[in-house]
N, C-alpha and C positions, 0 to 999 in steps of 0.2 A: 187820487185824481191828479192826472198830470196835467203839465201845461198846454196842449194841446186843447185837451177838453176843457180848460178854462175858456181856452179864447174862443173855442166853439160855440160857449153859453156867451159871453159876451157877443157874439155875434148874434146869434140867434133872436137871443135879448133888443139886441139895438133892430132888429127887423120888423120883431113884434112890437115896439113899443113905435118904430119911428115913422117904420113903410108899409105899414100893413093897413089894410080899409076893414078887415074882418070885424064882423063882429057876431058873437056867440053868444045865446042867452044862457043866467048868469056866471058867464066867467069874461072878467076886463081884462083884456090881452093888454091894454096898456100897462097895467098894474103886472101881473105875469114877465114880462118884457124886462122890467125893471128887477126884478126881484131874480131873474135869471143873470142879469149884466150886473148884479150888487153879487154873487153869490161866486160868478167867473174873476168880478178883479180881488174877493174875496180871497179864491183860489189861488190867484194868481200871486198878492202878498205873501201866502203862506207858502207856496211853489218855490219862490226866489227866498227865503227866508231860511227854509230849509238847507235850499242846496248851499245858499254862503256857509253856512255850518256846518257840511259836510266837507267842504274842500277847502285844501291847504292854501295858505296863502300864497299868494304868488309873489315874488322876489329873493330875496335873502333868507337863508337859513338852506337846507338841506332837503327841504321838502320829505314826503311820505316817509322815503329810504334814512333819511338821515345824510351826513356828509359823505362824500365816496372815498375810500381807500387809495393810494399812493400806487399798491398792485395791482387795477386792475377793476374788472366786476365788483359790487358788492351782491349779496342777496343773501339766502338763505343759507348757501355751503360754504359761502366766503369767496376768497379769491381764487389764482392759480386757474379757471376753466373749470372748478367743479371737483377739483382733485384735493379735498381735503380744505382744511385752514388757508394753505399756500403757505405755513410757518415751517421753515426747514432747518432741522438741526446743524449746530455751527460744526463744521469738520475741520478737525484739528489735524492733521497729519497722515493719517491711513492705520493700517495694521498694528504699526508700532507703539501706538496710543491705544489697542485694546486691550491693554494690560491694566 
């Protein structure tokens, strides 16, 4: 149930209980009304309870990803644009050093 349809039943709720002149033999829309608008803010604690729990805190720290890299992108391939680590061998000299 999402938030939306919480506040739907709270609404709803507060119409039949607070605006409405109906009346229906035996069902008490007052009683209905209330039990609809108890069961939306119901929803709605456990709606916002949920999500604080799912998402990361905001401020400090590095969020989902973790801290970023010095090169660049971070994600799944690393850095460099997706071309590997982006860790490149130290080159010493050229040909003379393939010995």
């Amino acid at each position: 149930m999402g938030l939306g349809v919480c506040i739907i039943l709270i609404a709803v709720g507060a119409i039949l209980t607070f605006a409405s002149d109906w009346e229906i033999e035996g069902i008490n829309l007052d009683l209905v009304g209330l039990i609809l608008m108890a069961v939306g803010i119901i929803g709605t604690a456990v709606y916002t309870s949920i999500l604080r729990m799912r998402r990361p805190p905001c401020g400090r720290g590095g969020g989902v990803r973790g801290p970023r890299r010095a090169g660049g992108r971070s994600g799944p391939r690393g850095g460099a644009g997706g071309r590997g680590a982006g860790v490149h061998p130290r080159r010493t000299g050229g040909p003379k050093d393939a010995a």
